[in-house]
C-alpha positions as CSV (number, residue, x, y, z in Angstrom):
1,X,3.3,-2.6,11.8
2,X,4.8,-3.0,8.1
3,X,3.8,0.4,6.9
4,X,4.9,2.3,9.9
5,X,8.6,0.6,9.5
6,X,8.6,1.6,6.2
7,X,7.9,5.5,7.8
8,X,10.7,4.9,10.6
9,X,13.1,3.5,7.9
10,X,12.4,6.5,5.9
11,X,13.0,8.3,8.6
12,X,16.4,7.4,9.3
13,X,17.1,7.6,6.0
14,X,16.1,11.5,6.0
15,X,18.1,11.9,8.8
16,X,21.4,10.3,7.3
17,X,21.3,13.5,4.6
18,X,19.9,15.9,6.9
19,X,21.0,16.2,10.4
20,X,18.5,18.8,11.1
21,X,16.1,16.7,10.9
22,X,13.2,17.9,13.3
23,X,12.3,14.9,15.5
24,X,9.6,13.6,17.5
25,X,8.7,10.6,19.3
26,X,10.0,7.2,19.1
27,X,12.6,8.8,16.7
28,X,9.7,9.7,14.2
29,X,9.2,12.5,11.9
30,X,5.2,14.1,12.3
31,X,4.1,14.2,9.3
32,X,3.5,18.1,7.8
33,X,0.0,18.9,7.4
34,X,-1.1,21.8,5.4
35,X,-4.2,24.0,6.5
36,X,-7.1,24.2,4.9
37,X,-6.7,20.2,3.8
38,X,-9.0,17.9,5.0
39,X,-6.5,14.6,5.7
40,X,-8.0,10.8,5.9
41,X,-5.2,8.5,7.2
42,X,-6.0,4.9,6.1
43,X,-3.1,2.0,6.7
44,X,-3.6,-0.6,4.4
45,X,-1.3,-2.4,5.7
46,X,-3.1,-2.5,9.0
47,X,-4.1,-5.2,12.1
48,X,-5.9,-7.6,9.7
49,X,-3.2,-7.6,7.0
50,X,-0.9,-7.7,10.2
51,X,-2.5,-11.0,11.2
52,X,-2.8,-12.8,7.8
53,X,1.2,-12.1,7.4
54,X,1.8,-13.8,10.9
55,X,-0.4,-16.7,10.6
56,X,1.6,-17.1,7.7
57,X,4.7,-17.8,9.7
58,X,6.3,-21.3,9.6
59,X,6.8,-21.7,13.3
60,X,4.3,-20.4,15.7
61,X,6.9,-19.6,18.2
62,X,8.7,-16.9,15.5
63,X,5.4,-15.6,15.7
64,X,5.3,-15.1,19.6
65,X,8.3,-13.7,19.0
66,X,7.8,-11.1,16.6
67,X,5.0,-10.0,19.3
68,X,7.2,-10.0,22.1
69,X,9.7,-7.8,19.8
70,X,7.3,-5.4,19.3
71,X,5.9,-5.5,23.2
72,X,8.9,-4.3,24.1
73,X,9.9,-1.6,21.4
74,X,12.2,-3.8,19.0
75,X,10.1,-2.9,16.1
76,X,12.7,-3.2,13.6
77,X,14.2,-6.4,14.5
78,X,10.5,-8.0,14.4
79,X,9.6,-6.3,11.0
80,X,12.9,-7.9,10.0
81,X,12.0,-11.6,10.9
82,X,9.0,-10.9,9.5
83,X,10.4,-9.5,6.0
84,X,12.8,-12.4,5.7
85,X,10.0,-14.9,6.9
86,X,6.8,-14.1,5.1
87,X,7.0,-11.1,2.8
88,X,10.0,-11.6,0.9
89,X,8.8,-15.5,-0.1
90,X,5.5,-13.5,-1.0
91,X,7.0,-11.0,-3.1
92,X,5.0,-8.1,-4.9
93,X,2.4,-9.7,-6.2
94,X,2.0,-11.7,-3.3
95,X,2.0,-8.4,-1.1
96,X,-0.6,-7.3,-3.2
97,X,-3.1,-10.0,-3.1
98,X,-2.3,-10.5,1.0
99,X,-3.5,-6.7,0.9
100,X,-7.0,-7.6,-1.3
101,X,-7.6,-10.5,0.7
102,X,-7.1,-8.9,4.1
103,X,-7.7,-5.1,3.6
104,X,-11.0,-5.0,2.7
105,X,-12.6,-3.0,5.4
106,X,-9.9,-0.2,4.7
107,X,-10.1,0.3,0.8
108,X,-14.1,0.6,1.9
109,X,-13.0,3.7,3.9
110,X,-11.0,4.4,0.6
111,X,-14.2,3.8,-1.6
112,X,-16.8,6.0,0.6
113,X,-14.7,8.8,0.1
114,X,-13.8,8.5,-3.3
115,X,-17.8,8.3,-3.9
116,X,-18.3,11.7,-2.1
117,X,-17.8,14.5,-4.2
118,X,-16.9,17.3,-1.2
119,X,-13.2,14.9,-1.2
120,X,-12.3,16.1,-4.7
121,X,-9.6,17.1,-5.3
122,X,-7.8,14.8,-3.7
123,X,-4.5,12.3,-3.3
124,X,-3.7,9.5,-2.4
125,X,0.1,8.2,-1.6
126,X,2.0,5.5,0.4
127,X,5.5,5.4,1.2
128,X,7.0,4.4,-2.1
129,X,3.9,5.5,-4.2
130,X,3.6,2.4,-6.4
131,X,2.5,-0.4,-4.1
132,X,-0.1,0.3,-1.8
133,X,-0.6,3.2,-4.4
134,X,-0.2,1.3,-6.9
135,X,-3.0,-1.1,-5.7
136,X,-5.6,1.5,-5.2
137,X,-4.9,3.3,-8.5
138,X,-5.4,-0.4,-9.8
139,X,-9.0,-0.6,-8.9
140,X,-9.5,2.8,-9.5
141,X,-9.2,2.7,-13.0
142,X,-10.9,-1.1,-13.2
143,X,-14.2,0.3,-11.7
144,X,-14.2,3.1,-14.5
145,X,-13.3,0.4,-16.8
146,X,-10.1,0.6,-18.1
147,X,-8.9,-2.1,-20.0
148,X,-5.7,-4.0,-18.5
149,X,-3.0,-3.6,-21.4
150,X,-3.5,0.4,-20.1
151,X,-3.9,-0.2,-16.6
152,X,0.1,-2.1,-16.7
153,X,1.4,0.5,-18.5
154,X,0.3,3.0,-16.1
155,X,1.7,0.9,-13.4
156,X,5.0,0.5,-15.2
157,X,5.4,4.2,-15.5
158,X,6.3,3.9,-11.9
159,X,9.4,2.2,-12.6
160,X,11.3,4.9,-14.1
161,X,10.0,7.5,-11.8
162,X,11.9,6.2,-9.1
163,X,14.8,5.5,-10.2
164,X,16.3,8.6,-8.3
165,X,15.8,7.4,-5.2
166,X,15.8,3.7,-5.7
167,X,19.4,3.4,-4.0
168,X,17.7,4.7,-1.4
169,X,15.4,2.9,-1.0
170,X,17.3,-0.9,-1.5
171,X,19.1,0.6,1.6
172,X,15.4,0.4,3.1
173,X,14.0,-2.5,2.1
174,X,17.7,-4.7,3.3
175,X,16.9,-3.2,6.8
176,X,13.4,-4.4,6.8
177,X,14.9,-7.7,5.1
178,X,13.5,-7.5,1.8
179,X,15.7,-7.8,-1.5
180,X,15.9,-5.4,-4.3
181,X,13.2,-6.3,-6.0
182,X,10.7,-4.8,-4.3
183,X,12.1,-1.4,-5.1
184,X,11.2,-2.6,-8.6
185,X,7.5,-2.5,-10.4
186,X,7.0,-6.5,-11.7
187,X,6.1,-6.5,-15.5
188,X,3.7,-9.0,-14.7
189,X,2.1,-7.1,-11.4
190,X,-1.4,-6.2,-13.2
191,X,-2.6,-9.1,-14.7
192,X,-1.1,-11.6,-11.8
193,X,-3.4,-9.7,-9.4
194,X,-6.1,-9.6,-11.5
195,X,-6.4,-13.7,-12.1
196,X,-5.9,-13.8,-8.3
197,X,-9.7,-11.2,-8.0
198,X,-10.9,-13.4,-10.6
199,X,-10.1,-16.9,-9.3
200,X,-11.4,-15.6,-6.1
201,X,-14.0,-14.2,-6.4
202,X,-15.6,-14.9,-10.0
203,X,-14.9,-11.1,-11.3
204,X,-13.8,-7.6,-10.1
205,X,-17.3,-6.2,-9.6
206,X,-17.9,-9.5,-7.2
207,X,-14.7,-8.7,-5.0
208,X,-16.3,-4.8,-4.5
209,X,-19.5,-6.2,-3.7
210,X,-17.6,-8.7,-1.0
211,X,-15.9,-5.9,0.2
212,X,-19.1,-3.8,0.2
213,X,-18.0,-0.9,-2.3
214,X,-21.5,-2.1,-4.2
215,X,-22.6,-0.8,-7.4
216,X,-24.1,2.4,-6.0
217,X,-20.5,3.5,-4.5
218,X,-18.9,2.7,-7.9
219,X,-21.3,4.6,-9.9
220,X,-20.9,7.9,-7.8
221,X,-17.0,7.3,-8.0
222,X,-17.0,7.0,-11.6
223,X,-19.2,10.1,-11.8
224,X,-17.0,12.2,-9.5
225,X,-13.8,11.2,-11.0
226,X,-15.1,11.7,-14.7
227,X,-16.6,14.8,-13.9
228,X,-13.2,15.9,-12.0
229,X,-11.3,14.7,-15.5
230,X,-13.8,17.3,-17.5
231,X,-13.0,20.3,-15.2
232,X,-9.3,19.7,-15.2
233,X,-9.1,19.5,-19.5
């Protein structure tokens, strides 16, 4: 629900500067697809993240609403409620552990393919590129050990590689009721998330084995991304 508003916000923003705009249903643009590229189309943000955000909700019946919003095609106003509601109070870092602590049967999915060697090269990407991408790239480089000072600064870098469309993308985020700061990369992102795995779970290598990415799946992604990084340099 929350990541496919953000792709119908988007939408409708590409549309605003390009009347040409090629679209399809429900007022969506299908996404291009190259040939020859095998494509594996995981939502984080999917119907167990979904379901931790509304049992999250004050009132049970904003909750029934939100459902009966979306029954009937209102998408954006329920994404709204629930923006104002539940994610906004959250914030980033909240988003983030909401996404750890719900979305654990999809970044397995993320894992086993990392860990097979036909997927390489490959990308990843969300719908900003520092959240959701941002997330994933932050395990990434814990299971190949990176120390955290790095791992912030690499998910810092973010911040000034968006400022071009960051306007933009406030425009976005006030639609779906969100405030400017989540067009923004929180200085203190990495190592809030990273007391949250730790406080929960005892250590990182605990949360992959709750998740089931166990030590056999990190060791072949370490191997495959390490051997990736020797071919490229």
């Amino acid at each position: 629900m929350v990541a496919r508003t953000e792709h119908i916000q988007k939408d409708k923003s590409h549309k605003a500067r390009d009347r040409t705009a090629d679209l399809h249903t429900r007022g969506e643009v299908a996404p291009m697809k190259i040939p020859g590229i095998r494509y594996c189309e995981i939502n984080l943000n999917g119907s167990s993240y979904e379901s931790s955000l509304l049992k999250r909700l004050r009132y049970t019946s904003l909750a029934y609403l939100i459902i009966a919003l979306m029954a009937v095609g209102r998408r954006s106003e329920a994404i709204t409620i629930l923006g104002k509601e539940v994610i906004q109070p959250r914030g980033l870092v909240g988003q983030a552990i909401d996404t750890i602590d719900s979305s654990g049967g999809e970044l397995k999915q993320i894992f086993d393919i990392l860990a097979d060697a036909e997927s390489y090269p490959l990308f990843f990407h969300c719908t900003s590129g520092k959240d959701r991408t941002g997330l994933l790239a932050f395990l990434i480089l814990l299971v190949l050990d990176i120390p955290l000072d790095v791992i912030s600064v690499d998910y810092m870098a973010s911040e000034g590689e968006l400022v071009s469309e960051r306007g933009l993308r406030i425009q976005e985020l006030k639609a779906m009721g969100l405030s400017d700061d989540f067009a923004h990369c929180p200085p203190n992102w990495v190592m809030d998330v990273y007391g949250h795995i730790e406080q929960t779970h005892g250590s990182v290598q605990a949360y992959l084995d709750w998740i089931r990415v166990d030590e056999v799946v990190r060791r072949k992604v370490r191997s495959n991304i390490l051997t990736q990084t020797k071919i490229q340099s």
